[in-house]
C-alpha positions, -999 to 999 in steps of 0.1 A, spaced: 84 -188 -99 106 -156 -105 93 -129 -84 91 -107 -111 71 -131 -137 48 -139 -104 34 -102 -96 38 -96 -135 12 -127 -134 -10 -112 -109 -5 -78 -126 -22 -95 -157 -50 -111 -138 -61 -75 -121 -73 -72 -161 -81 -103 -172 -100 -123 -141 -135 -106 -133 -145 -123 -105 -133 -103 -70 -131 -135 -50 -105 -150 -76 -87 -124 -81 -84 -124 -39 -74 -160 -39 -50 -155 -65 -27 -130 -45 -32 -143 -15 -17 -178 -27 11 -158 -38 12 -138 -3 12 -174 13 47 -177 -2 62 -140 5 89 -138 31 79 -143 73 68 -115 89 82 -98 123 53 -80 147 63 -49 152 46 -27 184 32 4 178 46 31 196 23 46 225 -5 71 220 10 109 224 -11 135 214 19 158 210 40 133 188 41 139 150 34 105 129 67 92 112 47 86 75 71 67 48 53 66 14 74 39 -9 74 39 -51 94 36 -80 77 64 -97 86 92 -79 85 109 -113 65 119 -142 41 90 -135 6 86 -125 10 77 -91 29 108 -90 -1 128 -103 -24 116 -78 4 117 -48 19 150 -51 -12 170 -42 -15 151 -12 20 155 -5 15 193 -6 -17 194 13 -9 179 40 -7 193 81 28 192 88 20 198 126 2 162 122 25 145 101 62 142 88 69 122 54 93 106 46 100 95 11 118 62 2 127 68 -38 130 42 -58 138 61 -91 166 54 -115 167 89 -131 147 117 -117 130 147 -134 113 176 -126 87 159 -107 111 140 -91 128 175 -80 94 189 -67 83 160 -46 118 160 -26 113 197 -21 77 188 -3 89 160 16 106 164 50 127 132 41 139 118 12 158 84 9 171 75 -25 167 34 -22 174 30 -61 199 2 -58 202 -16 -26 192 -47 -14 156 -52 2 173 -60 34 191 -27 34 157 -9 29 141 -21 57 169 -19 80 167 17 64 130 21 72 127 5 107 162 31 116 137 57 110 109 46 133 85 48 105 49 46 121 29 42 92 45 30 58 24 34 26 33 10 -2 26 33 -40 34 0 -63 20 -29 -55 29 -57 -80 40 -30 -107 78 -30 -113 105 -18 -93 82 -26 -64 96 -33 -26 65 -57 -18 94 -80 3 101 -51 20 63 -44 37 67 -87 37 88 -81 66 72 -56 85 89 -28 81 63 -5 99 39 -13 126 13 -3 104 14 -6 66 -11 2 37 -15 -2 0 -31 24 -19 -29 46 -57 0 18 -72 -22 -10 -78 -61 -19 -84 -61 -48 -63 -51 -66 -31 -7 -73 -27 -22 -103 -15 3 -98 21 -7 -111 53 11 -81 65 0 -53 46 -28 -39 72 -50 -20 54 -58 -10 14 -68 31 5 -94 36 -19 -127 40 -30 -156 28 -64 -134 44 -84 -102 31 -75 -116 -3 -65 -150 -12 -83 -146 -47 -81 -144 -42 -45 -170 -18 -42 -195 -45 -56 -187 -72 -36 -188 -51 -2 -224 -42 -14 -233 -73 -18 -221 -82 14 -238 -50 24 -270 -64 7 -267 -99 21 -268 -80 59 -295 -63 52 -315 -93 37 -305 -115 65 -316 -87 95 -352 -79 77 -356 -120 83 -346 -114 117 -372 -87 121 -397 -105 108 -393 -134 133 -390 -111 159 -421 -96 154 
């Protein structure tokens, strides 16, 4: 399948399938099928180093993601971190103009090859790369497929999983994730049930 018609399928399901667990299954079939991954070290621990962040979208503009992004662009501790922003953005605007201006970095990627982006990326000794797309258009999911970063994570883009064996963490919370929120507290339930049976023999 297209890679475009197979997230624009998964896209779809985040609205359409209502059970967590299949909506799980069906991106990690499609993450089964996304591009090898290389291990990547993590640099050492040194508490006097400033984390290399990349933060990767297509709508580095007026867009949602942009909405939610660009105050934490602004508030964040530049002694702790410095960002670097891969744009993915045909045409910019204004918003487009104030989120380079808050960045310490700014890569225009709009245009070349995935290959040449993470060549880009891993040149820059990104230590944590944050994917803002997920399956939405003009994302660079084959990108993270590779390991670009040691570390990676999802987070505002997308509702769901990217379904990638490599993509190391997801950011969010009930709001941004409720389907996820349930099913952790049922898991959450499911503990508890199970260690009040454990008490009870153990009494």
């Amino acid at each position: 399948m297209h890679r475009d018609a197979a997230g624009n399928r998964l896209y779809a399901r985040v609205y359409t399938e209502a059970d967590p667990r299949a909506l799980h299954a069906d991106h990690a079939a499609w993450g089964k099928r996304a591009p090898a991954s290389t291990p990547l070290r993590p640099p050492l621990p040194d508490p006097g180093r400033r984390l290399r962040i990349g933060c990767v979208s297509p709508d580095f503009c007026r867009h949602s993601v942009s909405f939610f992004f660009e105050p934490l662009l602004s508030a964040h501790d530049p002694k702790v971190a410095g960002i670097f922003c891969y744009s993915d953005v045909a045409i910019g605007d204004a918003v487009t103009a104030r989120l380079k201006h808050l960045a310490h970095h700014w890569r225009d990627i709009y245009g070349p090859a995935d290959r040449q982006v993470l060549d880009l990326i891993r040149a820059d000794n990104i230590d944590i790369l944050v994917d803002l797309a997920g399956h939405t258009t003009g994302n660079r999911l084959p990108v993270f497929a590779r390991r670009a970063a040691p570390v990676q994570v999802t987070a505002l883009g997308y509702p769901a999983t990217t379904g990638l064996g490599a993509m190391d963490y997801r950011l969010g919370d009930g709001v941004t994730d409720p389907m996820i929120s349930r099913l952790l507290d049922e898991i959450e339930l499911r503990a508890e049930v199970e260690l009040a049976k454990l008490s009870r023999r153990l009494a």
